[in-house]
C-alpha positions as CSV (number, residue, x, y, z in Angstrom):
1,X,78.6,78.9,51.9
2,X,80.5,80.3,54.7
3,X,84.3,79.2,55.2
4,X,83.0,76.2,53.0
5,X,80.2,75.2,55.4
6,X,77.1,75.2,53.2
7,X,73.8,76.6,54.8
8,X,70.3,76.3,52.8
9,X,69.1,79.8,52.6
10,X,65.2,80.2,52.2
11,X,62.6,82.5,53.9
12,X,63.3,83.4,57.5
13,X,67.2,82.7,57.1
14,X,69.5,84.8,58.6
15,X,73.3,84.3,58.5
16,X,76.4,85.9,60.3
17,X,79.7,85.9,58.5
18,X,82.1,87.2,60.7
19,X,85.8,89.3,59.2
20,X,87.9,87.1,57.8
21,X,85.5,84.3,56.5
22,X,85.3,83.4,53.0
23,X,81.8,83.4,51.7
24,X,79.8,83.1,48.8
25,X,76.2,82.8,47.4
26,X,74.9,80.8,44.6
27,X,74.0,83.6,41.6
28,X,71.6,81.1,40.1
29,X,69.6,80.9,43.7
30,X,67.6,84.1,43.0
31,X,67.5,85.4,46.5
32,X,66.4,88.8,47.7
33,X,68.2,89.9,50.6
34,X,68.7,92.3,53.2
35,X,72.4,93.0,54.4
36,X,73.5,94.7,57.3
37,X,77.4,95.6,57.1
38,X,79.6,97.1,60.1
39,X,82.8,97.4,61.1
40,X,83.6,95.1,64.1
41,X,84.4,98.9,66.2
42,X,80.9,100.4,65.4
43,X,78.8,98.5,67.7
44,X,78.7,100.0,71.5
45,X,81.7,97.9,72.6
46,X,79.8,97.6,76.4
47,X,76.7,95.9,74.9
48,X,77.9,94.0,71.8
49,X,81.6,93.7,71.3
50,X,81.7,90.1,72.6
51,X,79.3,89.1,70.0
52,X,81.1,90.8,66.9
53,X,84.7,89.5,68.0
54,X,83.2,85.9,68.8
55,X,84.5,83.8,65.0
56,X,83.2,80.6,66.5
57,X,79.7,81.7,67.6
58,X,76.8,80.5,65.2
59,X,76.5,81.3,61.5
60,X,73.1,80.3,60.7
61,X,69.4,80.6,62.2
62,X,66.2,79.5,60.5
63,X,63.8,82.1,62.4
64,X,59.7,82.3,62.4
65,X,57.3,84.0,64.3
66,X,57.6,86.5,66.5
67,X,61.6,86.6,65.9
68,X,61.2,86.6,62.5
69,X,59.2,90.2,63.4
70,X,61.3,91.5,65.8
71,X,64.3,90.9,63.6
72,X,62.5,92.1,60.2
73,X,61.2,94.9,62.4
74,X,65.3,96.0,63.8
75,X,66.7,95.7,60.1
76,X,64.1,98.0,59.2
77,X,64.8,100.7,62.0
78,X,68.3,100.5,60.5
79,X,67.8,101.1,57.2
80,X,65.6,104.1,58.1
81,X,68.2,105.7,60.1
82,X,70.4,105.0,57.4
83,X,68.5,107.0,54.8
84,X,68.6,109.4,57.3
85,X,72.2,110.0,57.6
86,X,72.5,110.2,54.0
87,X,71.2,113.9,54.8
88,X,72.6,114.3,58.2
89,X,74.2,112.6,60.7
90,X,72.7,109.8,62.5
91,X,75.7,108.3,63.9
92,X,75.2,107.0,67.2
93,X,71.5,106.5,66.3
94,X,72.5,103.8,63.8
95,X,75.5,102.6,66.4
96,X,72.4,102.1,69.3
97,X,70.4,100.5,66.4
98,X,72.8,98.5,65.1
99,X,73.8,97.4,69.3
100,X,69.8,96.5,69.9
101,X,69.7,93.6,66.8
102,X,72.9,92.1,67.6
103,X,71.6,92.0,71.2
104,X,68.2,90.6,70.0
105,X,70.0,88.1,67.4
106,X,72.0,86.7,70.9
107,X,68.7,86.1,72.3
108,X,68.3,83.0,69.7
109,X,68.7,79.7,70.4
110,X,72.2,78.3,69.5
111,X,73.4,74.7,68.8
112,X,71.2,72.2,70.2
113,X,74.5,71.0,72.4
114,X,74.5,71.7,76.1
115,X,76.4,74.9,77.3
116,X,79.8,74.0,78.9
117,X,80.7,74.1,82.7
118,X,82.0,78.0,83.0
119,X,84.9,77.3,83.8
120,X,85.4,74.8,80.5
121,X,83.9,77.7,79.0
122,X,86.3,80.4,79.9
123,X,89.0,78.0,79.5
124,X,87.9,77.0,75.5
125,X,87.5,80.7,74.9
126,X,90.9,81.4,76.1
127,X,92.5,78.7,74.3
128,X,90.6,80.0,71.0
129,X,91.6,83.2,71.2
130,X,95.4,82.3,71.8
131,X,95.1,79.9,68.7
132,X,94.2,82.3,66.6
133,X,98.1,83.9,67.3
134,X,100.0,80.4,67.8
135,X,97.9,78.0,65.4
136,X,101.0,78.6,62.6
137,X,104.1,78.2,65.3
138,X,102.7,75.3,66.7
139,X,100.1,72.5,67.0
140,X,101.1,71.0,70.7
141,X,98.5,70.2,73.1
142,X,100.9,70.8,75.5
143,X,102.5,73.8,74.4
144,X,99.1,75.3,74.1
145,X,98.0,73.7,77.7
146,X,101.3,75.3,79.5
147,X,100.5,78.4,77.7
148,X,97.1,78.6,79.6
149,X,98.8,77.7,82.7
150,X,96.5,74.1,82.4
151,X,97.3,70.7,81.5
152,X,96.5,69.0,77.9
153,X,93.9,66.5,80.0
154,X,91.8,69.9,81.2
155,X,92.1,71.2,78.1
156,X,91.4,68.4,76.3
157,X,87.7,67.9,78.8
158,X,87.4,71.7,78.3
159,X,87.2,71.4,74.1
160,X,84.9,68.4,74.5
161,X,82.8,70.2,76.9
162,X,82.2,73.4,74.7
163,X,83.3,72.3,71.2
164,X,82.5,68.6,71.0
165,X,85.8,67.6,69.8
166,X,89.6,67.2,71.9
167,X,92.1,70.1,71.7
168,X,93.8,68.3,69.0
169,X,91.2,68.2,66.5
170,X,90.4,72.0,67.2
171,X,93.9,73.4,66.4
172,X,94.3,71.1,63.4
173,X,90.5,72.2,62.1
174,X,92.2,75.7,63.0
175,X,94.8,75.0,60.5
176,X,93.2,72.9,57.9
177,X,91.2,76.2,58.1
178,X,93.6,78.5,57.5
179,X,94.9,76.5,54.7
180,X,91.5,76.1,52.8
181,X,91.6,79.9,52.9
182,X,94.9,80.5,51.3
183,X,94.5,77.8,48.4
184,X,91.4,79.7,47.9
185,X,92.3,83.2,47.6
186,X,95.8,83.2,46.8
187,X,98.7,81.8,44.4
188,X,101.0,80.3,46.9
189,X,102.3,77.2,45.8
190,X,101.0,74.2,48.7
191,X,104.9,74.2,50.1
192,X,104.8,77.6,50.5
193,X,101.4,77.7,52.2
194,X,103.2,75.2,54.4
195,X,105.6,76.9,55.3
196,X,103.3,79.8,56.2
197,X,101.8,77.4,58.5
198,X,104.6,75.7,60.2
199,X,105.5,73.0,58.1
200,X,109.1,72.5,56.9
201,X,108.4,69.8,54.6
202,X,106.0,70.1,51.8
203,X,105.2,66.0,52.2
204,X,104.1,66.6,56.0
205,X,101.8,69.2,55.0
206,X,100.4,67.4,52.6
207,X,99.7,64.6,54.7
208,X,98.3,66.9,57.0
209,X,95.4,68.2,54.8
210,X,95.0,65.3,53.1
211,X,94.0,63.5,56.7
212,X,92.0,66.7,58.0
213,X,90.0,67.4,54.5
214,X,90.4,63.9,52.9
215,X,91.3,65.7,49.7
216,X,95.0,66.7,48.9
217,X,95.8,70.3,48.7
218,X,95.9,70.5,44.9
219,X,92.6,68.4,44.7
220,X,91.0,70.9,46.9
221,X,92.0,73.8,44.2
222,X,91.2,72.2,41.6
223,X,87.5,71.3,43.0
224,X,84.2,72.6,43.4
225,X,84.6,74.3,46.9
226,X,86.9,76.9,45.7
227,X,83.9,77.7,43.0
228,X,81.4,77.6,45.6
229,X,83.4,79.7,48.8
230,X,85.5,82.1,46.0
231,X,84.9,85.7,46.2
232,X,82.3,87.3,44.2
């Protein structure tokens, strides 16, 4: 489960869990695993950087064939080099390595939707990116539109284009988020959580979630998904 999305893992999976997701996998599933862990600076920021700092791209590929070995083939490179270094330093070897399977794993195909206009592209990424500052101040279309120097009606085709849903529903699954996160991993009461996010009345928040998870914030504690996405 990643941000409390489940995925089926079985042979030939790979997943990507980006910083800041909340992840966890079943102990009873008896999986056998290889793991490749890096800080999001430790790629070569010309080659791979997009891909690292991308939290929207995809989490989940069910590979065969040949990129099944070409993949098994990079990960073992990698964990060569890193035996390596446990006697001397292999650095940038294991930062080129590291750059080539991120590179290969782009080459794979994505969601079966169609690829966005560029511009609605460009736009989407831009509005993502300043979400992920804004989405606890506000959640205006507008705002966010005038922001962008757009309007809410390019916006809105933009997010539908590249995301499949309006502008709306992306800052408010933004937030719903955010808030599945903290009622996961910390103590805060659902008022305060809130008010973290912008909410000066505990009632409207809990309308909020209630609409965007169909479960109210306490039910969602108290259920199996914090189980399933807590930390190990």
């Amino acid at each position: 489960m990643i941000d409390f999305a489940g995925h089926e893992c079985r042979p030939g999976t790979l997943l990507w869990i980006r910083p800041g997701q909340v992840h966890r996998y079943a102990p009873e599933a008896g999986m056998q695993a290889r793991l490749v862990l890096f800080t999001p600076d430790f790629p070569s920021p010309s080659a791979a950087r997009g891909l690292v700092d991308d939290p929207h791209g995809p989490a989940h590929w069910q590979v065969s064939g040949p990129d099944r070995a070409e993949l098994a083939l990079h990960t073992d490179l990698i964990a060569a080099a890193h035996a390596v270094h446990e006697r001397q330093s292999a650095t940038e070897l294991l930062r080129h390595l590291l750059t080539a399977l991120l590179l290969r794993i782009a080459l794979l195909p994505g969601p079966e939707r169609g690829p966005a206009p560029a511009g609605a592209a460009e736009l989407l990424a831009r509005f993502r990116a300043a979400l992920e500052e804004t989405y606890a101040d506000h959640r205006s279309v507008a705002a966010h539109a005038a922001a962008l120097n757009t309007t809410p009606k390019t916006l809105t085709r933009a997010c539908r284009q590249g995301a499949g849903m309006s502008a709306k529903a992306v800052i408010d699954a933004r937030v719903a988020l955010e808030a599945k996160r903290l009622l996961v991993h910390t103590d805060l009461s659902a008022a305060a959580i809130g008010r973290r996010l912008g909410f000066t009345e505990a009632a409207n928040f809990g309308k909020f979630f209630t609409r965007a998870t169909g479960q109210s914030p306490g039910d969602f504690r108290r259920g199996p998904s914090v189980t399933a996405a807590g930390p190990e």
